[in-house]
MARROTI-742187 format. One line per field, with one value per residue (C-alpha): residue in three letters; x, y, z. Coordinates in Angstrom, 2 decimals, padded with zeros to 5 digits. Example, Ala and Ser with C-alpha at 12.3 -4.5 7.8 and 13.67 -1.06 7.14 Angstrom:
BEGIN
drenvex = ala,ser
c1 = 012.30,013.67
c2 = -004.50,-001.06
c3 = 007.80,007.14
# end
This chain:
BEGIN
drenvex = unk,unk,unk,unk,unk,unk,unk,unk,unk,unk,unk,unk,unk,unk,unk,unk,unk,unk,unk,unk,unk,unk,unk,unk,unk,unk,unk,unk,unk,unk,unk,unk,unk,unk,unk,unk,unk,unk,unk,unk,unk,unk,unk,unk,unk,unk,unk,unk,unk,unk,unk,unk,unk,unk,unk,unk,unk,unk,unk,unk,unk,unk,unk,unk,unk,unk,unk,unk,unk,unk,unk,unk,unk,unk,unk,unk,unk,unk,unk,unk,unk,unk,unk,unk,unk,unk,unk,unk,unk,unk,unk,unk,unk,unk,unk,unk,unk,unk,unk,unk,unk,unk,unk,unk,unk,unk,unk,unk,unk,unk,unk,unk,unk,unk,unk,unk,unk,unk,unk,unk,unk,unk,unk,unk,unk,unk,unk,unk,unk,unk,unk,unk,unk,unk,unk,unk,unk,unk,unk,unk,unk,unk,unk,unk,unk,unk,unk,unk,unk,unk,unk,unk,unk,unk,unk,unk,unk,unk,unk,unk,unk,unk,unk,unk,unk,unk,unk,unk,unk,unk,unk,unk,unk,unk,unk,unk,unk,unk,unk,unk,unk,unk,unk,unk,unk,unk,unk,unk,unk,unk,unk,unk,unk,unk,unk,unk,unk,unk,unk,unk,unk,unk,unk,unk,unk,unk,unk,unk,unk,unk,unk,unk,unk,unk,unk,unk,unk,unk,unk,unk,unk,unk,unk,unk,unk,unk,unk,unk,unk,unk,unk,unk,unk,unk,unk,unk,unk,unk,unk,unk,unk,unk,unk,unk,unk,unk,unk,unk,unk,unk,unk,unk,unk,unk,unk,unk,unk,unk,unk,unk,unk,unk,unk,unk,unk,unk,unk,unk,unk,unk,unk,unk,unk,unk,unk,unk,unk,unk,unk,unk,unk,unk,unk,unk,unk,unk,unk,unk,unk,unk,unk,unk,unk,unk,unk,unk,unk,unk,unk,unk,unk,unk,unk,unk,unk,unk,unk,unk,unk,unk,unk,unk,unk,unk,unk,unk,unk,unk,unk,unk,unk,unk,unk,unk,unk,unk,unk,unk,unk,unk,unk,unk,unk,unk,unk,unk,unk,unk,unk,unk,unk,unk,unk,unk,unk,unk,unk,unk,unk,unk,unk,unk,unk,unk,unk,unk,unk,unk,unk,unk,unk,unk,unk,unk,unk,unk,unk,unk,unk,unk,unk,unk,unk,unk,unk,unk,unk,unk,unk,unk,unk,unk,unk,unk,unk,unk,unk,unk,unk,unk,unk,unk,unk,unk,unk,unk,unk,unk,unk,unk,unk,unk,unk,unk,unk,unk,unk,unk,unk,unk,unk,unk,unk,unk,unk,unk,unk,unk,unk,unk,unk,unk,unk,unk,unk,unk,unk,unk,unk,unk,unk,unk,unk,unk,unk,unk,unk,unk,unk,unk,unk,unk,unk,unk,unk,unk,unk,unk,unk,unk,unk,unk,unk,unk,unk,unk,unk,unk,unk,unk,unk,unk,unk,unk,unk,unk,unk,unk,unk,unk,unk,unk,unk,unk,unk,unk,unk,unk,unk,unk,unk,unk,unk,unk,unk,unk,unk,unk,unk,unk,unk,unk,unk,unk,unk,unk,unk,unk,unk,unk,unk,unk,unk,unk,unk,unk,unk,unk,unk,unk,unk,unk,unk,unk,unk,unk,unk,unk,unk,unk,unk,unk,unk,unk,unk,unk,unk,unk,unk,unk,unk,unk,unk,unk,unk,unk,unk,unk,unk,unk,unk,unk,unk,unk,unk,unk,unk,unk,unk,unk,unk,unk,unk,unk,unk,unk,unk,unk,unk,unk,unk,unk,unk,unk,unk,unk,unk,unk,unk,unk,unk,unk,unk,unk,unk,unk,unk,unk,unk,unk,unk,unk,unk,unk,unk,unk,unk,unk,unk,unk,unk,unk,unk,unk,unk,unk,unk,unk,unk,unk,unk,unk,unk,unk,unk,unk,unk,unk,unk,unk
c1 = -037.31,-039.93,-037.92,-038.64,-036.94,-034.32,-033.15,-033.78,-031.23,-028.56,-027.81,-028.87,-025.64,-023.58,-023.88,-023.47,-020.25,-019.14,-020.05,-018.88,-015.30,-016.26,-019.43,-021.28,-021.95,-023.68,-025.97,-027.01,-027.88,-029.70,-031.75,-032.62,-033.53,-036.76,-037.81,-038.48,-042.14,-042.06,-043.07,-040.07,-037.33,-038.75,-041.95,-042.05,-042.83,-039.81,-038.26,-041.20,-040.17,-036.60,-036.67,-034.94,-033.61,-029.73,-028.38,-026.27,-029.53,-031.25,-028.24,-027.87,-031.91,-031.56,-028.48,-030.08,-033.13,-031.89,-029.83,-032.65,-034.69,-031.67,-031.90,-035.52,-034.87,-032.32,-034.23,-037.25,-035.67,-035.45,-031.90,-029.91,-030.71,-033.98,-034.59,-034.77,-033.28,-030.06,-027.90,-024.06,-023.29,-024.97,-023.26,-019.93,-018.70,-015.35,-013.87,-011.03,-008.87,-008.10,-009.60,-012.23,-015.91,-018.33,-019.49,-022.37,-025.87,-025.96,-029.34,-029.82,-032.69,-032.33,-035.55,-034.19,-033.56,-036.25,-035.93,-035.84,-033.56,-030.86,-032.29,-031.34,-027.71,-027.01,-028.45,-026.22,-022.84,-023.09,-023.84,-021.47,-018.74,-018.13,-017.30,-015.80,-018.03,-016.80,-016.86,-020.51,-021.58,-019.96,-021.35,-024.46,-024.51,-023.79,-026.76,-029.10,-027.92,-028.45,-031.57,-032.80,-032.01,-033.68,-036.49,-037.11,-036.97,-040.27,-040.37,-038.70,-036.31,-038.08,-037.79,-033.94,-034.41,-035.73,-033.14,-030.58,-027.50,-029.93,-030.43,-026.96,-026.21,-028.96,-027.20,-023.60,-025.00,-026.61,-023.23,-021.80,-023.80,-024.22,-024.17,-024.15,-026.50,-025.72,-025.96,-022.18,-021.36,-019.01,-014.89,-014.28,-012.67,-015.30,-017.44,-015.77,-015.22,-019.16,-019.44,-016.52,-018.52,-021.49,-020.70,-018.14,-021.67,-023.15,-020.26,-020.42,-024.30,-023.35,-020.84,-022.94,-026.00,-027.94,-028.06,-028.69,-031.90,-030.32,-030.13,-026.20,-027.29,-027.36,-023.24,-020.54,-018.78,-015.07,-014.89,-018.29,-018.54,-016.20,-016.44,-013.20,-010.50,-011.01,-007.99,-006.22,-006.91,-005.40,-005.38,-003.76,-001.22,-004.11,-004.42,-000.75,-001.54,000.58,003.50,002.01,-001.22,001.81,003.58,000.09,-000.50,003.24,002.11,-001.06,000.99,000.53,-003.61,-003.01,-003.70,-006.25,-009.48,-012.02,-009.15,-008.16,-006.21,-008.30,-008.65,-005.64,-002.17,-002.13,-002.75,000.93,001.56,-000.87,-000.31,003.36,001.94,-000.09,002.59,004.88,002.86,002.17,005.86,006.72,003.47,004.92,009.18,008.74,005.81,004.72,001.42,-000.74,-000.29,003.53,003.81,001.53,003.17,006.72,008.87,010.35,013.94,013.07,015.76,019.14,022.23,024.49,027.65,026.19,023.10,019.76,017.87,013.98,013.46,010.13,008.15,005.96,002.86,001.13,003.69,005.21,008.60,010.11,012.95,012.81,015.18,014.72,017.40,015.51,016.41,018.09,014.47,012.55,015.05,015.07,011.10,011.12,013.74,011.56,008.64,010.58,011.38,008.35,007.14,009.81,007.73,004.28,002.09,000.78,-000.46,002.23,001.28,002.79,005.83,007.24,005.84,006.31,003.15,001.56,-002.71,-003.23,-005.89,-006.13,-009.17,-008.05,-007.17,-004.14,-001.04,-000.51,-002.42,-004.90,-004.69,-007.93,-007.53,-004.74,-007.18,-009.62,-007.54,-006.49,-009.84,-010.57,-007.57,-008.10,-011.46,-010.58,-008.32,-008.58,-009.35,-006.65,-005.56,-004.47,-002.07,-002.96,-005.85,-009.32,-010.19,-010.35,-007.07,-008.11,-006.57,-008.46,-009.92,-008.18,-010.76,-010.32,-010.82,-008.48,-006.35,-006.18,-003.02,-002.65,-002.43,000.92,002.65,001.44,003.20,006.40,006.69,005.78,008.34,010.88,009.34,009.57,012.61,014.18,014.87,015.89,012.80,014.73,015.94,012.47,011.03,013.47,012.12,008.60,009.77,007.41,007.62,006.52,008.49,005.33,003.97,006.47,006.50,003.12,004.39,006.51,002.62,001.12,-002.61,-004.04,-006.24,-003.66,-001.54,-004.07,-005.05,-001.51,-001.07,-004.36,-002.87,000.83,-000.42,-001.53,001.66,003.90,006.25,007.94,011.98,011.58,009.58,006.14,003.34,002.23,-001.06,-002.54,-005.40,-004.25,-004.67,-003.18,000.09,000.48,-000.22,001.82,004.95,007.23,009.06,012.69,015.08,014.63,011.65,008.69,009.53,007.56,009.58,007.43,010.02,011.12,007.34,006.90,010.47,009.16,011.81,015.01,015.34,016.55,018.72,020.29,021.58,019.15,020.41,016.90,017.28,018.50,015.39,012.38,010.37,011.44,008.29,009.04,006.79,007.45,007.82,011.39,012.61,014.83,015.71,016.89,018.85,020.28,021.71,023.29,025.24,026.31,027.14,029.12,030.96,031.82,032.94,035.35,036.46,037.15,038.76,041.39,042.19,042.88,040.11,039.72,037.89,034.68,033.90,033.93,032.20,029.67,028.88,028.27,026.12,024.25,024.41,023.11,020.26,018.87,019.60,017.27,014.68,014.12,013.94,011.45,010.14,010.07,008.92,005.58,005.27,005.85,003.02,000.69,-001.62,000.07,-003.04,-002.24,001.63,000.81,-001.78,001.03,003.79,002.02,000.73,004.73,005.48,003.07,004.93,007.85,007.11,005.37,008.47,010.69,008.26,009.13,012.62,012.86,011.05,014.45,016.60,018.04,016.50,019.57,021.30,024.53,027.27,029.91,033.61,035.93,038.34,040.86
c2 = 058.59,055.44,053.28,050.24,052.59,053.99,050.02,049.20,052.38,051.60,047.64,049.48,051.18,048.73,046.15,048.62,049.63,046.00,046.56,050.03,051.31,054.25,055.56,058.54,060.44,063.31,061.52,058.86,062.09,063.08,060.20,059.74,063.34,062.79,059.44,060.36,060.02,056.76,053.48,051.74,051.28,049.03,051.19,051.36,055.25,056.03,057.21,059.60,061.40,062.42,065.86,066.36,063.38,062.69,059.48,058.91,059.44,057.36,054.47,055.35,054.75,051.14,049.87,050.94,048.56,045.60,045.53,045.61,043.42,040.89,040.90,040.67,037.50,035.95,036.51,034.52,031.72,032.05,031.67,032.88,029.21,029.07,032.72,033.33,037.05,036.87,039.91,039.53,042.33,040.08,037.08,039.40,037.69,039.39,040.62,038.63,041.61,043.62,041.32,044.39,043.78,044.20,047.68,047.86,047.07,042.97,041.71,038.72,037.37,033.73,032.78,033.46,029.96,028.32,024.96,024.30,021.81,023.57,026.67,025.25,023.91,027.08,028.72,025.90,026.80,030.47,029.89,027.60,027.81,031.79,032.60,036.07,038.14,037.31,033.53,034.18,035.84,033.64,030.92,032.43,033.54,029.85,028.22,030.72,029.91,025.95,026.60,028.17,025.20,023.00,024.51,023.54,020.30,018.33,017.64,021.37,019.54,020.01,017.10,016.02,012.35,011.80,014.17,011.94,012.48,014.57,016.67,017.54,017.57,020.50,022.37,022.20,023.36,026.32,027.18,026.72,029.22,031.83,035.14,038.53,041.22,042.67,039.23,038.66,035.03,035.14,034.41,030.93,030.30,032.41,029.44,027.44,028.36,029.16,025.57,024.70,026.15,025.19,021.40,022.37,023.61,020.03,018.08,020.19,019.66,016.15,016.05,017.61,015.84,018.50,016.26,013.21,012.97,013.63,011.01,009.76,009.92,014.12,014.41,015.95,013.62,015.19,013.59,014.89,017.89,020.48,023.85,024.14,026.80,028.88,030.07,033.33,036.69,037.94,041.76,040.40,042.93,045.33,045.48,047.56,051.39,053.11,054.98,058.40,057.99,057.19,060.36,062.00,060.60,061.62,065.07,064.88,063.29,065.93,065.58,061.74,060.61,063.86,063.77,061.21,058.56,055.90,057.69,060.91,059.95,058.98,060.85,064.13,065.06,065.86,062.08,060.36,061.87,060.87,057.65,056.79,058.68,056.21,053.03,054.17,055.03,051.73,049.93,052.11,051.37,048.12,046.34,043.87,042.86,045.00,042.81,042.39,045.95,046.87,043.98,045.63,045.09,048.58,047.18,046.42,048.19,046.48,047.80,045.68,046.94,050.77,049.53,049.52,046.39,045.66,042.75,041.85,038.16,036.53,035.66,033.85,031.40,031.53,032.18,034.69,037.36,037.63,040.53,043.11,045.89,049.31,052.80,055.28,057.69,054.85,053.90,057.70,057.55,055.07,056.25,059.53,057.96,055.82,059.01,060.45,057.18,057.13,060.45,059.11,057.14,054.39,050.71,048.56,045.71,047.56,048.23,045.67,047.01,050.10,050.92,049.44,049.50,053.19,052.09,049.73,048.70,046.82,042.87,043.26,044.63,046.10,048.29,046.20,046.37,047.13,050.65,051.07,050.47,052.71,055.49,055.31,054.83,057.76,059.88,058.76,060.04,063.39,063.80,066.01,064.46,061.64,061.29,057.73,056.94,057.87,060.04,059.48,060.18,063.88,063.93,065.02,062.92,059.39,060.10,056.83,055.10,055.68,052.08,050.82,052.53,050.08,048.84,045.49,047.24,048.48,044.78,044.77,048.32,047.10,044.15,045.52,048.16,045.98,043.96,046.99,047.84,044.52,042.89,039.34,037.04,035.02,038.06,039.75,036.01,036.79,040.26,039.35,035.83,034.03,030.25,029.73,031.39,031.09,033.31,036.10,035.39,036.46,040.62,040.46,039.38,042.20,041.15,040.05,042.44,045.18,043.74,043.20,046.94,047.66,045.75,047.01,051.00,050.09,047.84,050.93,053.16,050.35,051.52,049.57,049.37,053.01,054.84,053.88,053.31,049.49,049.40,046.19,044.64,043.83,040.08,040.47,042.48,039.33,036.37,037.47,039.14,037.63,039.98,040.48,041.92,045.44,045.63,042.90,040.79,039.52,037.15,033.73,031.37,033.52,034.16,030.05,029.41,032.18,034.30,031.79,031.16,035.02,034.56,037.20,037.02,039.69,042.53,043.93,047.47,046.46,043.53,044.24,042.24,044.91,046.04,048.49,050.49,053.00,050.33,049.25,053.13,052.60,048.85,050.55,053.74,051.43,048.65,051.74,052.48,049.41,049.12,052.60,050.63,047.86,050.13,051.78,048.60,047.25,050.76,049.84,046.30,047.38,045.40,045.08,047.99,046.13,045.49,048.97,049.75,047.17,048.58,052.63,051.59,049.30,052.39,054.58,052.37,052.28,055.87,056.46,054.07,056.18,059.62,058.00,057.12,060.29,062.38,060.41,060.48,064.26,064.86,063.44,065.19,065.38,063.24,060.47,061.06,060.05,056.58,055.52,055.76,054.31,051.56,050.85,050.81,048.46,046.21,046.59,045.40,042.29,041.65,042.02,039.87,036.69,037.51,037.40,033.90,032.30,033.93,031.26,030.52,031.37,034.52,035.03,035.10,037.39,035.78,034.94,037.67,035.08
c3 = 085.50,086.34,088.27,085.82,082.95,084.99,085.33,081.88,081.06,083.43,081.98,078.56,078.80,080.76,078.29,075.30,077.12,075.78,072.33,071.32,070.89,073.04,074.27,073.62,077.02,074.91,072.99,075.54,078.05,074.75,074.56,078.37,078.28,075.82,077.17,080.75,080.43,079.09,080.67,079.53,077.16,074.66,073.95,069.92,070.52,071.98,068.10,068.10,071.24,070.03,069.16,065.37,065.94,064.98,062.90,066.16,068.46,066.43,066.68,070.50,070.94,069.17,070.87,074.31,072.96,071.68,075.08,077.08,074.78,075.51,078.98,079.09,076.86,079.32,082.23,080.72,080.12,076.32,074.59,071.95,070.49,070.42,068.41,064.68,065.15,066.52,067.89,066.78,069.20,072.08,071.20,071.16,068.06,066.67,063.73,062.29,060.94,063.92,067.14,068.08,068.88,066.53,067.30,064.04,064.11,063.91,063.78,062.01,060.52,060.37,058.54,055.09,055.79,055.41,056.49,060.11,060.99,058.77,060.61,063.75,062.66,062.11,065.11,067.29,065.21,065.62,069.44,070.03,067.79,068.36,064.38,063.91,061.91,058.49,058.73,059.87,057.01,055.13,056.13,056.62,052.98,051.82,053.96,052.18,048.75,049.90,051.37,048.20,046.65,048.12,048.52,044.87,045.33,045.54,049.15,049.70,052.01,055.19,056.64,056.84,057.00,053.38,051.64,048.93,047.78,044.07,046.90,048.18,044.12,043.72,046.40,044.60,041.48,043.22,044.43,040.93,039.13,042.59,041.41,042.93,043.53,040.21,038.59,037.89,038.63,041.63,041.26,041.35,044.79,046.32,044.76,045.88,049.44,049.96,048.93,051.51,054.28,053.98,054.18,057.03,058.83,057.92,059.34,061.95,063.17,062.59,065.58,067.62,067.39,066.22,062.93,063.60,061.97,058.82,055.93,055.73,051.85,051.95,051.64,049.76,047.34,046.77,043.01,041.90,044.02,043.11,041.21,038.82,039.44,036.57,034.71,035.93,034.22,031.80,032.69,035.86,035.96,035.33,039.26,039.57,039.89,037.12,037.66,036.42,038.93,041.76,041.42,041.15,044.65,045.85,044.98,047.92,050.75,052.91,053.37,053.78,057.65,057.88,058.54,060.76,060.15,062.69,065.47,065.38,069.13,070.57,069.06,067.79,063.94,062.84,064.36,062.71,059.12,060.11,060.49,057.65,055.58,056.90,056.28,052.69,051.33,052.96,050.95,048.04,047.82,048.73,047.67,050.81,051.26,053.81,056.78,056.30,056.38,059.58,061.15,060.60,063.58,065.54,064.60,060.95,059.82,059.50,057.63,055.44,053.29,054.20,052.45,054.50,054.67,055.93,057.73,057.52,058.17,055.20,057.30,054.22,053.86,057.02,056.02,058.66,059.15,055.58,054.42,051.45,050.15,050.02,049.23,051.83,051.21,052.45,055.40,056.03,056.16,058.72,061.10,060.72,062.33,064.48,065.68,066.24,067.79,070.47,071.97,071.75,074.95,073.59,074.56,076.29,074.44,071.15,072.27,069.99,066.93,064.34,064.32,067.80,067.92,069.57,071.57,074.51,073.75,070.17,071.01,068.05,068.88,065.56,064.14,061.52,057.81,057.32,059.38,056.47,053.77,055.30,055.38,051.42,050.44,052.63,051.09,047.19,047.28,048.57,046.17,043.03,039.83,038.71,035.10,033.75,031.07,027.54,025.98,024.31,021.15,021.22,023.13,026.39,029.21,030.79,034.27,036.37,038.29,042.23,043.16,041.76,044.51,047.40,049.16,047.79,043.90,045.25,045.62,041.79,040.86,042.95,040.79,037.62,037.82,038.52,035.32,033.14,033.84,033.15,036.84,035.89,036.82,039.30,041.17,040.78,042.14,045.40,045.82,046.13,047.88,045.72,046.05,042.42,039.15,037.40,039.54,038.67,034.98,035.49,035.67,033.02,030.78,028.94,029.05,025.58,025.32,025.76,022.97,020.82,021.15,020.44,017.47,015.57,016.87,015.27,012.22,010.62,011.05,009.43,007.11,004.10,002.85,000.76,003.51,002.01,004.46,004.39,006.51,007.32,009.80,013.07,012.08,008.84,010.70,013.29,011.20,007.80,009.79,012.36,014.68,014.49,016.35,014.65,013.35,011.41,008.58,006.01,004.06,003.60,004.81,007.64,009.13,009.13,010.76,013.49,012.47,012.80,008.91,007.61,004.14,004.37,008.32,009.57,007.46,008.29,006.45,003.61,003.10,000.94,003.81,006.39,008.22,011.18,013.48,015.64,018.51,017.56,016.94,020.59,019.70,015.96,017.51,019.83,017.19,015.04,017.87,017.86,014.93,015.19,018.05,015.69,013.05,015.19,016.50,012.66,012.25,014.81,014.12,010.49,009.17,005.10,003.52,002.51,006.58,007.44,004.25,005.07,008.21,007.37,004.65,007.35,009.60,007.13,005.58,009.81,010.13,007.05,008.39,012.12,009.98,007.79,010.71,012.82,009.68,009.63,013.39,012.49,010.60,012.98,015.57,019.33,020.51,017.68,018.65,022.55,021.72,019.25,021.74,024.49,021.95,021.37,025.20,025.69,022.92,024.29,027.28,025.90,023.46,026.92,028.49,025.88,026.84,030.23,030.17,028.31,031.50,034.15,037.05,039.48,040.04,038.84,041.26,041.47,040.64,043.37,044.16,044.85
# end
């Protein structure tokens, strides 16, 4: 090679060897083969000369180049500070989740900015300050929306001396309405934090001295200045993967881990689908956030009473050597990869960990949370077609939407289990060591819209006191009824009481306002048994004849009610069958949900044995 290019090539590589994970031997001999003839590295025909040139060939020949253009930068005397394309891998900034170098193409073009003393702030921050990649392009992201704004202004803001405090207002009400590509405005706190850091970049030029020129007028004003936290969703518990798509994923646990996964490089395959297997039945049974669970501890298993316990630490709130009862499968799962762990080489600085980074090179001792992410996303989408809860209206089964599959959903599916299957709400509030109650009232929530779909499914299969069908809207059904314990009632001065003024002491099947729907068929079998129970009870005490009479004919008037009941759900198509019963389990939960709110708000303890 010319000597000048043979130079260029050997810092080329040196300083790439400080921005990749590994490097490429094959392709970089690839490369160097084709540009022999060349003058030197940076000649814009080198593409040309690669022969059917690869993606990776292609990403080898640019990383090569924007080293060398670097150096030649340096060595004439021009910094990072005084360019308007910037190299993240040169400046060696990080990434936050797992303490790696950035190892992706990072040029930056700063003059989407387009005024130059806000140009320069943020040239001096990035230089100086050493973000990590995502505060960056945050704050990147936040001086373009800014800079938009004031470009409109009159005197387009160019010169930072004259700008007012109309002009810092324009650039809050830019943030208030930003939107993304696909013109959805953005989620409020992400409003709000753009807005956060961009006068954090302000405030910081300001301390520098890299602001001084500008007006003391152009500032944030914390009464005026804020974007409102908007209310929280409704479908919140939308977000928790159901049950049926779970097992559906139990059933593929053997391709999970597979594939060009993190790990591919350092531990063999069975070991790192042990792994990932591992890290997902763990997300599964128990319901910790991501980080919680790659930060797991390699003694996080304790045992108490012969019951296995995880100890675990709550990073968000910094609460630590928390402890949470699990099941022996998911104690077994663990001591299964603790197992395999035991035989495996890996980085020292691990040691301490479950599941240690596998790779010396990675600054975190734990493998990061976004490698676990990675590897779901990787796995879901591999995965055969996945069928969600309920049908359409020609009966065939709803395709579940893939992305909804990510390892935070499965905090949501832990608590809403526990939710549906009546876990107090203080004891639930323990499990997911929530600070707040409200928050875990939250689970036990069917969203409105759910409901409301539910109510206009079940308002037209209710039935009256003979058996009769008694349709009505889905407004008429909620605002003319009240719901009681066995069914919906109808009687005027019941409905405005809210169903605490019966005259007849709920004797719901023997009412002409008795309203049921196939919702309350388990709350209905379950009171006749009951009331069997009671019966037998009066049988034994000796009770007059009128009680026990009293109660078969109460037994027999519900009895009648569930075969009315199950003889129209009879003579219904199997795909109306399935939309009406999953209508009813979503009232159910909702009706369980208004119960669990009146529970209170400590755990019952057990009795003293002495």
């Amino acid at each position: 090679m010319p000597e000048l290019l043979r130079w260029e090539a050997l810092y080329a590589v040196q300083q790439m060897d400080q921005w990749v994970r590994a490097l490429e031997p094959h392709w970089i001999r690839g490369v160097i083969s084709h540009l022999t003839t060349a003058d030197t590295l940076l000649d814009a025909t080198n593409a040309a000369r690669l022969t059917r040139p690869h993606q990776s060939a292609v990403r080898t020949l640019e990383n090569l180049q924007s080293a060398a253009r670097a150096g030649y930068s340096e060595f004439s005397g021009i910094t990072l500070i005084d360019q308007d394309v910037i190299d993240l891998r040169i400046l060696g900034l990080r990434h936050s989740a797992s303490g790696k170098r950035r190892h992706l193409p990072g040029r930056v073009d700063l003059r989407t900015v387009r005024q130059p003393w806000l140009r320069q702030a943020l040239r001096h921050w990035v230089t100086t300050a050493r973000p990590t990649t995502e505060d960056f392009k945050r704050t990147f992201h936040a001086t373009t929306i800014a800079s938009t704004a004031l470009a409109q202004r009159a005197d387009a803001g160019d010169d930072p001396a004259v700008l007012t405090f109309a002009d810092a207002t324009s650039a809050v009400d830019a943030f208030r309405v930003a939107r993304r590509r696909d013109g959805t405005l953005y989620s409020s706190s992400f409003r709000r934090s753009l807005l956060g850091v961009f006068f954090q970049l302000i405030a910081y030029g300001r301390r520098c001295g890299t602001l001084d020129d500008l007006a003391g007028t152009f500032t944030r004003v914390p009464v005026e200045h804020v974007i409102s936290v908007e209310e929280p969703n409704e479908d919140f518990i939308g977000k928790a993967i159901p049950k049926s798509v779970i097992r559906q994923l139990d059933a593929h646990l053997d391709t999970l881990g597979t594939g060009n996964t993190y790990g591919c490089r350092d531990i063999a395959p069975d070991a790192r689908h042990l792994l990932y297997r591992t890290m997902y039945i763990v997300l599964r049974d128990t319901g910790r956030r991501p980080l919680e669970i790659v930060s797991l501890t390699r003694d996080c298993l304790e045992t108490h009473n012969s019951q296995p316990t995880l100890t675990w630490d709550n990073h968000k709130r910094k609460r630590h050597r928390r402890r949470l009862p699990i099941t022996t499968s998911t104690a077994d799962a663990i001591r299964t990869w603790q197992a395999c762990r035991d035989q495996l080489h890996l980085p020292a600085k691990g040691d301490r960990y479950l599941f240690p980074s596998l790779t010396p090179l990675s600054d975190a001792p734990y493998i990061s949370s976004t490698y676990l992410s990675d590897a779901l996303r990787l796995w879901a989408d591999a995965l055969p077609q996945l069928h969600a809860e309920g049908t359409d209206s020609r009966g065939q089964r709803l395709i579940f939407d893939r992305s909804l599959i990510y390892p935070y959903a499965f905090r949501h599916s832990y608590a809403q289990r526990h939710a549906d299957a009546g876990t107090p709400v203080d004891v639930l509030r323990e499990l997911m060591d929530h600070k707040s109650i409200a928050m875990t009232q939250r689970y036990y929530t069917v969203s409105l819209k759910r409901k409301s779909e539910a109510v206009a499914k079940l308002s037209a299969h209710v039935l009256d006191q003979h058996g009769h069908l008694s349709p009505s809207s889905s407004t008429a059904y909620e605002m003319r009824s009240v719901a009681v314990p066995y069914g919906g009632c109808t009687e005027p001065s019941n409905v405005k009481a809210g169903g605490q003024a019966c005259p007849i002491r709920f004797q719901c099947a023997g009412c002409g306002f008795y309203r049921p729907d196939p919702s309350y068929l388990p709350a209905i079998e379950h009171h006749i048994n009951e009331l069997r129970a009671d019966r037998e009870t009066a049988l034994a005490m000796g009770a007059a004849e009128f009680v026990t009479t009293a109660l078969t004919a109460q037994i027999t008037a519900y009895q009648q009610v569930i075969d009315r009941m199950h003889k129209h759900l009879g003579s219904l198509p199997a795909s109306e069958r399935a939309q009406i019963e999953e209508a009813s389990t979503v009232l159910r939960k909702a009706r369980a949900g208004d119960n669990h709110t009146l529970l209170p708000l400590t755990t019952a303890r057990p009795k003293d044995p002495r």
